[in-house]
Phi, psi and omega in degrees: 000155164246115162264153215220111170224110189081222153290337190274149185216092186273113199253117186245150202207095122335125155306171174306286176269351205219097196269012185263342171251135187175204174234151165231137188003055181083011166246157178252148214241134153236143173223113159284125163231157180229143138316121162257290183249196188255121215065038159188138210271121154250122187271147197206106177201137202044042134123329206251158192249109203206105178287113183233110161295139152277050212270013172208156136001091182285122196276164157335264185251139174125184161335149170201184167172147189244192158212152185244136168023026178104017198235126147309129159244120179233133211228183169220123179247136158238130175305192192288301192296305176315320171292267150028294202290288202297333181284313190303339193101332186302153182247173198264359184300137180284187200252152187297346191227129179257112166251341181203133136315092184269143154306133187273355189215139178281111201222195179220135180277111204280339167178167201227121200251314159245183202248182169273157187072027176260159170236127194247136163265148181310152189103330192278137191279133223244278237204173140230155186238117139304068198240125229013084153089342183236149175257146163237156157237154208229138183246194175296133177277327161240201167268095202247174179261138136299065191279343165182157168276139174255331189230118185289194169278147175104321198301136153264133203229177181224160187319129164093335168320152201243124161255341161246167187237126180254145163240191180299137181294000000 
């Protein structure tokens, strides 16, 4: 993944097994995090201590913000498959006709933000998937009609399962 903080451009590698462990832009990186509450964190990487909130979701890909030792940070992530899309040449913009919302991961939904017959714009959060642990939430890939729903909060679903269905705007 890459996060674009600022001017700045990070290219981040998770371990494998272990995301407290990876690289940032070819050095390897280790970090202790505890949990205190629930969203909020003490991080402990190189040497320094940093009290970090979590008040939303952290998305795949798009916008996010933390807040550090009491500071907003607002950062821009791109996944792996998108960074992929942008090297092959392909762009990452949805197609002009949207027909179905796939789960991109086998998670459990955690909540569901619209209704059928809404019309959305891209970016607006759809859903949220609950997967190792982490939520993402998944937006509009374009500007779409919300023609049915497939899935409650509780469903557990699996890769590739379709949970909206989109029609025309």
């Amino acid at each position: 993944m890459q996060i674009k903080y600022g001017d700045r451009v990070f290219d981040i590698k998770p371990g494998k097994n272990n995301r407290q462990k990876g690289e940032i832009n070819g050095e390897s990186y280790e970090i202790h995090l505890h949990e205190i509450y629930e969203g909020e964190y003490i991080v402990h990487y190189k040497g320094k201590k940093y009290k970090i909130l979590k008040p939303f979701s952290i998305p795949e890909s798009g916008r996010a913000k933390l807040i550090v030792n009491g500071k907003p940070v607002e950062f821009e992530i791109t996944s792996e498959q998108e960074l992929l899309l942008k090297k092959m040449g392909i762009a990452s913009s949805a197609p002009s006709k949207m027909a179905d919302l796939k789960a991109p991961m086998p998670g459990l939904v955690t909540r569901v933000t619209v209704s059928e017959g809404d019309i959305v714009s891209k970016g607006t959060p759809l859903l949220a998937l609950e997967a190792m642990k982490m939520e993402n939430v998944i937006k509009a890939p374009a500007d779409v009609r919300i023609s049915s729903i497939l899935v409650k909060k509780g469903d557990t679903v699996e890769k590739n399962q379709i949970l909206i269905r989109f029609g025309s705007v």
